[in-house]
N, C-alpha and C positions, 0 to 999 in steps of 0.2 A: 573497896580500893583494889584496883587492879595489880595483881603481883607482877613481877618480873620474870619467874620462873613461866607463868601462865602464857606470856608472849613467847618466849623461846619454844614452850610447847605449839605455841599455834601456826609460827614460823616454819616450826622443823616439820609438820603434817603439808603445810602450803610446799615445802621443796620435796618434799619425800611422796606427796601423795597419797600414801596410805597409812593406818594406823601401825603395822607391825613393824614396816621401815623406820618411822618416825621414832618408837618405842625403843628399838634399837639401837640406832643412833641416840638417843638421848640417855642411855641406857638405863632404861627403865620398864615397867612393865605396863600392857597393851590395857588394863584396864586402870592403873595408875593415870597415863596420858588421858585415856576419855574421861575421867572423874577431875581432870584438870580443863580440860575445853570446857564440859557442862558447866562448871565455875566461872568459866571465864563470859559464856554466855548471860549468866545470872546476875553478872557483873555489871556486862553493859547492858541488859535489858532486851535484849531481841534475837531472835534466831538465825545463827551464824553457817548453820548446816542444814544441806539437805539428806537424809535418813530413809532410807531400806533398808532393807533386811539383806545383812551379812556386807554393807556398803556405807560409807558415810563421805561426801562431799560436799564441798563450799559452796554455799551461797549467793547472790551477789553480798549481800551484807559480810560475809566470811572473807572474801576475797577484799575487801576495802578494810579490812579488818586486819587480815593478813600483811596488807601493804603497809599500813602503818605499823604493823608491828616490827617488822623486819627493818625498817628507816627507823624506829624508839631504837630498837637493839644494835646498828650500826651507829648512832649517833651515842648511846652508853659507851661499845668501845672504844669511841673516838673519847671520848671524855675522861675515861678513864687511864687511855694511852698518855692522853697529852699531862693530864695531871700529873701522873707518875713519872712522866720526860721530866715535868718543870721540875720537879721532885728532884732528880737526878740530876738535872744541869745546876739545881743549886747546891749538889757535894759533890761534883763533880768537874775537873777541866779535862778537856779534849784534844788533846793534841796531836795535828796531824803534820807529816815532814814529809817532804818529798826526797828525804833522804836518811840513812841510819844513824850517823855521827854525830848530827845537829840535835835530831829527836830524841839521842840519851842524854847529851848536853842540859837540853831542857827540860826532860822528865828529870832529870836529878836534881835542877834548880826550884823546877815546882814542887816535888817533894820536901825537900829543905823548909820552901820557903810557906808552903800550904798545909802544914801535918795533920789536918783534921780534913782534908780535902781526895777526894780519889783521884788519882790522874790516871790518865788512860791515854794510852799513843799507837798509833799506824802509820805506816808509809803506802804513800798510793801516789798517782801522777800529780801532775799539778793542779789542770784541770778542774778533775772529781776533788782538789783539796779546796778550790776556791768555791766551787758551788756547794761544798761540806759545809765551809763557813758563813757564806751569806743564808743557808739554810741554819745554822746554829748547832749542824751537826759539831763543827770542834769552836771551840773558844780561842784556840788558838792556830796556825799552819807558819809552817817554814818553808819560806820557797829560794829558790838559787836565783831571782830575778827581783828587783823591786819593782811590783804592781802598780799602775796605776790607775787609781779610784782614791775621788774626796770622802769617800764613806770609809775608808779603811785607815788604821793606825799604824805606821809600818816602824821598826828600828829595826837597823845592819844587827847584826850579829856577829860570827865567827866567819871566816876564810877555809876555804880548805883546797887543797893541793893532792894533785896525783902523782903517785911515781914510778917507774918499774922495778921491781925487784928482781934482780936479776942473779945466778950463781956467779959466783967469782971466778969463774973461766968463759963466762960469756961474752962473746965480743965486743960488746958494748959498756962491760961494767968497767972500763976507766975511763968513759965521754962523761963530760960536763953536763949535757941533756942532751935528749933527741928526740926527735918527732916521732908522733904513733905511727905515720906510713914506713918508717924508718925501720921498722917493725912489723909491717904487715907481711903475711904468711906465715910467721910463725906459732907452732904452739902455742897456746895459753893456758894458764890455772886462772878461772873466776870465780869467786863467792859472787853469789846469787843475788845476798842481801844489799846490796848498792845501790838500791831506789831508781832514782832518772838517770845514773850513773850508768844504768846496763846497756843503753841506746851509744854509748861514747864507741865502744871497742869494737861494737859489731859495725858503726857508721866509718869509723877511720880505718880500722882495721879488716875490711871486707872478705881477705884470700886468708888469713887465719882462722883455725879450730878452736874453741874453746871449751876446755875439761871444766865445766859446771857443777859448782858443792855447793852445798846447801846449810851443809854445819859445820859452825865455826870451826870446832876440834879437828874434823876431817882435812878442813881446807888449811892448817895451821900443818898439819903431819904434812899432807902435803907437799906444803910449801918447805922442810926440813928433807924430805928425802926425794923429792922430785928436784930434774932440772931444769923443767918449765918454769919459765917469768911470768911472771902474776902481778897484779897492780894494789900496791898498796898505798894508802894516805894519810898527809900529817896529822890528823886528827885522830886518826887509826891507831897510827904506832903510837900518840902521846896515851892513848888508854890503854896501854900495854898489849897491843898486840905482837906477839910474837913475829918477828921477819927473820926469824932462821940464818941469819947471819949473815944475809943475800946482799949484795951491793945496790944500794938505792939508787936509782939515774932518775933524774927530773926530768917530766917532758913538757919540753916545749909550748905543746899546741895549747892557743890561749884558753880554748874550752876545757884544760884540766886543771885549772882554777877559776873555782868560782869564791863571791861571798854569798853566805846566805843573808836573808830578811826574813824575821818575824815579825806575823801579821794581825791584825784582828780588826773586830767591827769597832769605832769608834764607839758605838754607843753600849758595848759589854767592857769597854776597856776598866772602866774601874775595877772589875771583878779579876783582873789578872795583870794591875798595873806594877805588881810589886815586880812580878817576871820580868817584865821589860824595863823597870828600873835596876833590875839585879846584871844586866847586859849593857848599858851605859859606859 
């Protein structure tokens, strides 16, 4: 019977070429490897090598030998990969948001609602979130848009709203709303983490700088001892984000609110139907 070890040996000599590279890379030793080839020849019955002295090279019989070895060991890993995926995606949900607010929302509801279940979440565009899910990478995506495709299961979800926060000497902080051009050239304070949200301030607001944070804590002090406006939202503040006492102005422009949709493949829905009953 043909070992497994024995093909990766005869693999790794077919890429390496020689015995002491191959030995090497496999790390192991140069007469261990040839004590594994000679087996391997004994195995299938005919002479894989051709043999000089202080020289040994493939065959034709070696090199068809080779080929197939190296397609068994690519198709092992493939087997191995996919089993251990199927593995995982059955303790596993995937959740991906094209935004931060939405995707704590629902990692909290799936946790609740799946305790024996791992959930796992990213934000990335939208795009990569739809081609994630038709491939099975997530189980579930949140998008700012209702999709459409008959192949997919979609419910509304949550709203969310933009606003500026602004210090209480700032011009603006006793208007009712105003528009981000309304705005444009000034200073800004941004946290980083706002998803498809980051495309808003640099598309409306072109002739403005924006002071870029990255952590929460940073961008929270920040926003307490700076008197740069910064953009906060209602989903934001209801999870207790600190707004430093700043006067909240609504703005206008209809793209600083959206609702989201949570999405999935019809035919995985049962596996995360409690989720989107939990959102009803």
């Amino acid at each position: 019977m043909i070992e497994h070890e024995h093909l990766r040996h005869l693999e790794a000599f077919a890429r390496y070429g020689t015995l002491s590279k191959a030995a090497e890379e496999l790390h192991i030793s140069q007469p261990t490897l040839t004590r594994s080839m000679q087996k391997l020849e004994d195995e299938i019955g005919v002479p894989l090598f051709l043999r000089t002295k202080n020289h040994l090279e493939f065959n034709a019989n070696g090199e068809l030998a080779a080929d197939y070895a190296r397609r068994i060991l690519e198709q092992t890993d493939s087997m191995v990969e996919r089993v251990r995926a199927l593995d995982r995606a059955g303790r596993t949900i995937s959740i991906g948001s094209c935004a931060p607010m939405p995707m704590l929302t629902a990692v909290r509801n799936a946790t609740h609602l799946y305790p024996e279940m791992t959930i796992s979440s990213e934000c990335r565009d939208c795009e990569p979130l739809i081609e994630g899910l038709r491939s099975e990478l997530y189980q579930i995506i949140i998008l700012p848009y209702r999709p459409e495709d008959k192949d997919l299961y979609i419910q509304k979800t949550e709203t969310e709203t933009l606003f500026f926060a602004v210090p209480s000497g700032h011009r603006f902080a006793g208007s009712n709303g105003i528009y981000m051009k309304e705005m444009d050239g000034e200073n800004m304070l941004l946290y980083s983490d706002i998803g498809f949200w980051h495309s808003l301030p640099r598309e409306k607001m072109p002739h403005s700088r924006f002071l870029v944070q990255t952590d929460r804590f940073a961008f929270e002090e920040l926003m307490s001892s700076s008197i740069l406006p910064c953009f906060v939202s209602d989903i934001a503040l209801a999870d207790n984000w600190n707004s430093a006492d700043r006067v909240l102005v609504p703005i206008l422009d209809p793209e600083a609110k959206v609702t989201y949709h949570m999405v999935c493949l019809k035919k995985t829905l049962s596996k995360v139907r409690k989720l989107f009953l939990s959102v009803i």
